[in-house]
N, C-alpha and C positions, 0 to 999 in steps of 0.2 A: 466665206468665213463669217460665222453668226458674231455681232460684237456688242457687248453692253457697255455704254459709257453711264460711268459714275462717279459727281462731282457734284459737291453744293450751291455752288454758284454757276446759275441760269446762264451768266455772258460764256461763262470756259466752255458748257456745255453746250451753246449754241455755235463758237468758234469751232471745235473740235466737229460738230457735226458736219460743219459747212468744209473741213477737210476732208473729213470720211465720203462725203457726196463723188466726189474724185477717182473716187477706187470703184472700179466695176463689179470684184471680186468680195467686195467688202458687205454683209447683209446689218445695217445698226436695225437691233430686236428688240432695242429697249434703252429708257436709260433712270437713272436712279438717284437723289439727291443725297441720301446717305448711306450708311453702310447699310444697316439693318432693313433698307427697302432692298437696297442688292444683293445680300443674302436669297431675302426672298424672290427676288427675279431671278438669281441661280439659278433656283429649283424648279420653278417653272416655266424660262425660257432656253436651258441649257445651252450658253453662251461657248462660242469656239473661246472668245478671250474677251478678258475685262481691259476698257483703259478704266485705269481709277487712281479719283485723286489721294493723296495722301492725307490732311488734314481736314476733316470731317464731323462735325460733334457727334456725340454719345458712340457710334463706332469710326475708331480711324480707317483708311485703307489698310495698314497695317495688320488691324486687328482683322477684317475681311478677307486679310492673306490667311491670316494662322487660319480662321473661323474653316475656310476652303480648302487646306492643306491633308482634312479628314475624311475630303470627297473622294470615292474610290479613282475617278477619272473629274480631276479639276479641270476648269479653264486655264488658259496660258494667262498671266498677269503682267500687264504693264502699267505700273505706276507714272502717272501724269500728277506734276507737282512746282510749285515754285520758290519750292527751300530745296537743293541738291543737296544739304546735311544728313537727308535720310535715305541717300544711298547706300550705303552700307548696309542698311537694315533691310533694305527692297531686295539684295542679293542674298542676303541670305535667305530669303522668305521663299528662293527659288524664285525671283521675277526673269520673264523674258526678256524684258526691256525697262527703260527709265527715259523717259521725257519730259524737258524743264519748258515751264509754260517762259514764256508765251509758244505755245509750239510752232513750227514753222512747216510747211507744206513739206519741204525738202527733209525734213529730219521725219517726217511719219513716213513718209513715202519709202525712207530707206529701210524705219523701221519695219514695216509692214513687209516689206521685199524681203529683209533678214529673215521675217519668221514662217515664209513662204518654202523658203531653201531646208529640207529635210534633211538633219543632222544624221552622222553615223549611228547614233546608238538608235534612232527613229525608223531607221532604214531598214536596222537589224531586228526591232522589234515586229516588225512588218514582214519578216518572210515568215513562208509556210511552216511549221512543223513538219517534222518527217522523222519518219523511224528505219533504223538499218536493218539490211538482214544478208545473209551471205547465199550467192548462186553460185554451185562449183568453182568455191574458191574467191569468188569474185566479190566484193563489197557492193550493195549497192542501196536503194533507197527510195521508198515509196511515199507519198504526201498522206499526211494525216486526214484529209481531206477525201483521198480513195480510199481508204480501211473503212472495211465493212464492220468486219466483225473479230475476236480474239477469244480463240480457244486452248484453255490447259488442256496437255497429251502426255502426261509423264513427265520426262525433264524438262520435254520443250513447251512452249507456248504455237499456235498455229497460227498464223497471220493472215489472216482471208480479204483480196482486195481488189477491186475491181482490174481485173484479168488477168488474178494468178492470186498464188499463196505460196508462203514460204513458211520456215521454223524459226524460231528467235530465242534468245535462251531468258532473255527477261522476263520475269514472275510481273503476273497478272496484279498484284498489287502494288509493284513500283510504277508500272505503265497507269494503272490507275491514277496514282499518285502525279505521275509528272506530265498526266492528260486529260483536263480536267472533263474534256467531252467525249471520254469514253465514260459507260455507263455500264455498272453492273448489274446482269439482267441474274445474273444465276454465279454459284462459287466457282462455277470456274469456263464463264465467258462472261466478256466484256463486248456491246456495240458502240459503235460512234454513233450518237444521238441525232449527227445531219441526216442520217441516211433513215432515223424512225419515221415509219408508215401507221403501226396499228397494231394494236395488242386483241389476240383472239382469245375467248375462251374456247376448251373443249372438258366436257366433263366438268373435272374438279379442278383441271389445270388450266394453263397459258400456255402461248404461244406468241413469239414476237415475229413481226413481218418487217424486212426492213427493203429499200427502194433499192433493185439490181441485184439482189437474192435470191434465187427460189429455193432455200435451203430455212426449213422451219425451226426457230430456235427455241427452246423452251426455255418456260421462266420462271423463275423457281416461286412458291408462295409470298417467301418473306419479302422478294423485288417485287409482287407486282402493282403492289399499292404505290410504291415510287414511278413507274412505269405509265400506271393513270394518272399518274398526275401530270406527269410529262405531256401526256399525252393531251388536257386540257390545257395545258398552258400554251400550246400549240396550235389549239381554235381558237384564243382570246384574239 
């Protein structure tokens, strides 16, 4: 766990460190004396979680909460502070935790264990996608992760995936919509971007190659400039 501590005063921030030493688990990446230097070590040390203090000139911890609240994937925040009156305000800001200095070995030790233990909705967020489809009658369910590739056929959509295909009734641009790494190469196929290898020319046209296919998809003009790009962003 990457952790930045941030606090104004040199002694909190030397006490706090000499607990964190304790933890095997624990990586301190950084630490910051006020908000606006923490800001910027956000962005370029991308911290699992802040301890930070509350009272801090020119930005509070507080304010370091809301500032972070806009990051697509924030650090977890635990507010370290020696006025408990601005709990209230820590939990709303969505803090993990709250700790009143003087802090004490045993109360980070628990904290640090609390935020270790993966909550339900964390757990949930964590399983695979999968999409259904019916075999003679049967429901059943393949990982977003084996879908190769999605072709319209009429009413149905085709579902192509490593080792088998079925039909689904779901339209290509609700699966689009609720899959954000399916990729549309042409109006009416969709591949999953894990499995892009290489985009061929021939002639005037495209062709896409994708890993455990030998089935050549073509790509219509308008994608294939999305396609290149894919495609370098993939040797960076």
């Amino acid at each position: 766990m990457k952790v930045l501590l941030v606090d104004d005063e040199p002694l909190a921030r030397s006490r706090m460190r000499r607990l964190l030493q304790a933890h095997a688990d624990v990586d301190l990446v950084g630490e910051a004396e006020d908000g606006q230097q923490a800001l910027e070590l956000c962005r370029s040390l991308q911290p699992d979680l802040l301890l930070l203090d509350i009272e801090m000139p020119t930005l509070s911890g507080l304010d370091v909460a809301k500032a972070l609240s806009d990051v697509v994937v924030p650090p977890a925040l635990v507010f370290v502070t020696a006025h408990p009156q601005h709990a209230l305000n820590a939990w709303q800001l969505a803090a993990a935790g709250y700790l009143v200095k003087p802090v004490s070995a045993e109360a980070l030790a628990d904290l640090l264990g609390r935020l270790g233990k993966p909550n339900r909705v964390q757990l949930e967020a964590k399983k695979e996608p999968v999409i259904s489809y019916q075999l003679a009658g049967v429901s059943r369910q393949v990982a977003l992760s084996a879908i190769l590739y999605l072709q319209a056929e009429d009413k149905y959509v085709r579902l192509v995936f490593q080792g088998g295909e079925a039909l689904i009734e779901q339209s290509l641009r609700q699966l689009e919509l609720d899959y954000p790494q399916l990729l549309r190469i042409h109006r009416k196929v969709l591949i999953n971007s894990q499995h892009f290898v290489a985009l061929h020319q021939h002639g005037s046209g495209y062709w896409l190659e994708l890993n455990g296919c030998a089935e050549r998809l073509d790509v219509s003009r308008r994608e294939a400039s999305k396609i290149r790009l894919l495609l370098q962003q993939q040797k960076l």
